[in-house]
C-alpha positions as CSV (number, residue, x, y, z in Angstrom):
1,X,-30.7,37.6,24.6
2,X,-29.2,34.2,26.3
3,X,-30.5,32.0,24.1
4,X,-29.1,33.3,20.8
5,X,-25.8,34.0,22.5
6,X,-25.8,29.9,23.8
7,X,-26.7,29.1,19.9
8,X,-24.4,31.1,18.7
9,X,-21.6,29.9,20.6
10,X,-22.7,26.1,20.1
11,X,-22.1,26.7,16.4
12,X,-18.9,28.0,16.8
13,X,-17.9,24.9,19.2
14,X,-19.1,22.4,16.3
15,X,-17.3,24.2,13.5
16,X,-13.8,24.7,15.5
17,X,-14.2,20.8,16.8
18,X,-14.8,19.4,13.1
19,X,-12.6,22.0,11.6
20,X,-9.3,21.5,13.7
21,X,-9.7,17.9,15.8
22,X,-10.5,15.5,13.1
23,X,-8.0,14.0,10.8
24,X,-7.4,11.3,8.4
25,X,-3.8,9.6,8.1
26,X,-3.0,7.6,4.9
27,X,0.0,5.3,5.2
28,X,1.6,3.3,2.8
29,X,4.9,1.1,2.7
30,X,6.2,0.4,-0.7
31,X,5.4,0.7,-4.8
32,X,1.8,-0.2,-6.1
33,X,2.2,-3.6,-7.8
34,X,0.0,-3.8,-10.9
35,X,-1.6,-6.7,-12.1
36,X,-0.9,-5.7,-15.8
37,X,3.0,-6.5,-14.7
38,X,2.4,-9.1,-13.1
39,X,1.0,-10.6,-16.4
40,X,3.9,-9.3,-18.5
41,X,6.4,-12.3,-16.1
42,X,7.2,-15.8,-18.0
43,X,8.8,-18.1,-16.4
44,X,11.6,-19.0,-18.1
45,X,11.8,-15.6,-20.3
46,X,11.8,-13.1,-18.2
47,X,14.8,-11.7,-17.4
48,X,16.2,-10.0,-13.9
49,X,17.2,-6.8,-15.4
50,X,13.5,-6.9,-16.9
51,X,11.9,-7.1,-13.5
52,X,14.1,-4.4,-12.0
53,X,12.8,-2.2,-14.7
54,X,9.2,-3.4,-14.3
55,X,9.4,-3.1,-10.4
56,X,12.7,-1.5,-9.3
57,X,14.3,-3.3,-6.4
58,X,12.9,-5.1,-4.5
59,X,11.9,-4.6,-0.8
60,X,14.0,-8.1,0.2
61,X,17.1,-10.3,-1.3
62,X,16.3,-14.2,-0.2
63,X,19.4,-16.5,-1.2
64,X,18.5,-20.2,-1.0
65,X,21.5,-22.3,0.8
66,X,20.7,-25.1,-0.6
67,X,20.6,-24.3,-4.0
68,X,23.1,-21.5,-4.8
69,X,22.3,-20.5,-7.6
70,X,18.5,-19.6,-6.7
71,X,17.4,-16.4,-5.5
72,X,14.1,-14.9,-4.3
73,X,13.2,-11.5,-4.8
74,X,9.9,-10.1,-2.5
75,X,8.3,-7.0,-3.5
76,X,5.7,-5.5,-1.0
77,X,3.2,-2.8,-1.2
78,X,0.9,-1.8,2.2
79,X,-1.5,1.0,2.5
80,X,-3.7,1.7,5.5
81,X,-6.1,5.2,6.1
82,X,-7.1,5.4,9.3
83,X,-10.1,8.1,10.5
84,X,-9.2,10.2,14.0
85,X,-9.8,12.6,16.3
86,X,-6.8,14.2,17.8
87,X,-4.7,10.6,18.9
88,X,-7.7,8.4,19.5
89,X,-8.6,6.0,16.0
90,X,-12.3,7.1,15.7
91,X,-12.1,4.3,12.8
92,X,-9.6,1.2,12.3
93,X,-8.3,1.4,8.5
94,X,-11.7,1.1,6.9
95,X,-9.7,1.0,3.5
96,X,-6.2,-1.1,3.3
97,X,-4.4,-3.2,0.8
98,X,-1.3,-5.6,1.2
99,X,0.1,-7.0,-2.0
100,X,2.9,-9.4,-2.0
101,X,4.7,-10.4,-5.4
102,X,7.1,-13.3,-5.0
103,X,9.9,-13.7,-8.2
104,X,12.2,-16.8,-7.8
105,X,15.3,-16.6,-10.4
106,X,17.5,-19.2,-11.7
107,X,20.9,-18.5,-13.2
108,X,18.7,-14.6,-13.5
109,X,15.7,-16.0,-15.3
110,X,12.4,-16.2,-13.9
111,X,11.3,-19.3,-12.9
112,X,8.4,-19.2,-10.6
113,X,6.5,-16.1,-9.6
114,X,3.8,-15.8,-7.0
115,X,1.6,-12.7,-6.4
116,X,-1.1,-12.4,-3.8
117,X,-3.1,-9.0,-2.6
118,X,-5.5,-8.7,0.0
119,X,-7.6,-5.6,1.0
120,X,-10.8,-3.5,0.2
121,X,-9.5,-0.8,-2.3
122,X,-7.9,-1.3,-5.5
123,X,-4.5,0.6,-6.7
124,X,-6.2,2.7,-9.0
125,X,-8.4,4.2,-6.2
126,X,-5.2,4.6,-4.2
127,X,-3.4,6.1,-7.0
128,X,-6.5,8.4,-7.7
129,X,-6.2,9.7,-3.7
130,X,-2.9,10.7,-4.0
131,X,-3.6,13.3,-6.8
């Protein structure tokens, strides 16, 4: 009679410690920046009202002193998902993605641009997890 009553109650123990300790916590600072944009950008054509609809605004405003009349625009995108049990990381991010895009204008054209991601998931799968 012990031993079924000892199996029975290590089976509950598994299912309540899977079922309510372990977690998995998605964060993410910023708007996905898609390569497809990125592509649209010409220097020297593209526009900063075209950028703010491509992108909305940007996550930072950098005004160069010595040249007035150039100003930086960053755009940053971060996501990290982290595996735990209760407050202890079982997992450091096993899937994260930091994207930087870098828009320089002159007199509110384009003139340089600079985009740079690094990471082990793309945006689509990202996107995709959200749903």
């Amino acid at each position: 009679m012990a031993k079924p009553f000892i199996l029975l109650l290590s089976v509950l123990f598994f299912f309540v410690l899977t079922l309510s300790g372990c977690a998995t916590t998605r964060s993410m600072e910023g708007r996905p920046i898609t390569s497809s944009a990125v592509d649209r950008i010409m220097n020297g054509k593209t526009t900063k009202p075209q950028i703010l609809r491509m992108f909305g605004p940007p996550a930072a405003v950098r005004r160069n002193p010595l040249k007035p009349e150039e100003v930086t625009y960053k755009y940053k995108f971060n996501y990290k998902k982290y595996v735990h049990l209760g407050n202890e990381i079982l997992k450091p991010s096993t899937r994260k993605l930091k994207e930087r895009l870098y828009i320089v204008f002159k007199n509110n054209v384009v003139i340089s641009h600079k985009f740079s991601y690094k990471g082990n998931i793309s945006v689509k799968k990202i996107l995709k997890e959200q749903k």
